[in-house]
N, C-alpha and C positions, 0 to 999 in steps of 0.2 A: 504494500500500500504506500502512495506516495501522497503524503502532506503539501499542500499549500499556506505555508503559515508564515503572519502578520508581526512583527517583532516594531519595537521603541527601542531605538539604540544610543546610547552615547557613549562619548570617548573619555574613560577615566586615567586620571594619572596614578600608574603603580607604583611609583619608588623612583631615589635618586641614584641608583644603582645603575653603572655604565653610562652615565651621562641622564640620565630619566630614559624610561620608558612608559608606554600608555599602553592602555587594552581597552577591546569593546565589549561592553555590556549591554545583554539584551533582555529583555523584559518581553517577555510573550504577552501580547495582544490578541490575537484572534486566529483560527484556524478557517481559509475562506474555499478549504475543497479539499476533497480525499477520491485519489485516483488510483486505479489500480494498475493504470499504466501510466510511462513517467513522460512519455511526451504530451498528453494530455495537460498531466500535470504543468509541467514548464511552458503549454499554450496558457495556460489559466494566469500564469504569473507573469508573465510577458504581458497582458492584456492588465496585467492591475501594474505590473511598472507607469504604465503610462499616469497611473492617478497620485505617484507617489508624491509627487511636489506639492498637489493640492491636498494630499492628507496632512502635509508638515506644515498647512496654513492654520491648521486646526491647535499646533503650537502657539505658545506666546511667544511675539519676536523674540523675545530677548532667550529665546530657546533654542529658536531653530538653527541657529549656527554650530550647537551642541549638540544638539538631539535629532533622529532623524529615521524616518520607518525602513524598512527592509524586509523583502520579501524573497522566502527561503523555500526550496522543495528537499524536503528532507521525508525519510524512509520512515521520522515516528513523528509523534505528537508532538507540538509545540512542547517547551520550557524555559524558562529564564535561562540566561547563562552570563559568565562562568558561575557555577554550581558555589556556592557560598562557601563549604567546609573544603574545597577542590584547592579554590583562592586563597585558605586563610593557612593551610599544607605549608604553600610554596612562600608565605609570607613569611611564618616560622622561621625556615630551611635559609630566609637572606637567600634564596636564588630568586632569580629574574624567570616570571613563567613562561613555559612554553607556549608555542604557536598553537599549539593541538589543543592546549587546556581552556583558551579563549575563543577557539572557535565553537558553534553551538556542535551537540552529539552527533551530528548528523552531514550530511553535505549541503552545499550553498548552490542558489540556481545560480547561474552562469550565463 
C-alpha cells in the first residue's frame, strides 16, 4: 500500500557541532490517498504539488519562510519525525545525526 501523506515541516537547529548543523522536522498532517499501486500514488501527489504554495498561505507570514508543507508517498502511514526518543539517543552520544534518522521511515516522492 502506498500513502499519500501531508506533512508541516520546519528546519531546526541541532547543535554547534562541526560548524552547526540543522534537521527537518515533520509533523504529520493529513493522509490525502492510499494506493495500492505506487504510480497512482505519485499521480495523486504530483497533482497536490501544484496547491503546495497556497496551503503555506494558510501560515502566518512571519512562518512561512520556516515552515513549509511537503508531500510524501511513502509505503506506511503518516508520522511525525525524527521520532522524539531516536533525537534525544544521538543528543546524549554528542554525535551529529545521521541522514537516515531525519528522514521520515519511509521514502520521499520525487
Amino acid at each position: 500500500m502506498y500513502y499519500v501523506n501531508l506533512y508541516q515541516t520546519t528546519k531546526c537547529y541541532g547543535g554547534p557541532e562541526e560548524g552547526g548543523w540543522y534537521y527537518e522536522e515533520g509533523v504529520y498532517h493529513s493522509c490525502e490517498g492510499a494506493y495500492s499501486n505506487e504510480k497512482e500514488a505519485k499521480k495523486k501527489a504530483h497533482r497536490i504539488q501544484f496547491l503546495q504554495k497556497d496551503l503555506s498561505l494558510l501560515l502566518p507570514p512571519s512562518e512561512r519562510e520556516h515552515r513549509k508543507f511537503a508531500i510524501k508517498v511513502q509505503e506506511c502511514p503518516g508520522e511525525n519525525y525524527p521520532q522524539p526518543d531516536a533525537l534525544e539517543n544521538y543528543r546524549l552520544t554528542g554525535l551529529g545525526i545521521p541522514h537516515w534518522l531525519t528522514d521520515p521511515p519511509c521514502y520521499d516522492y520525487k
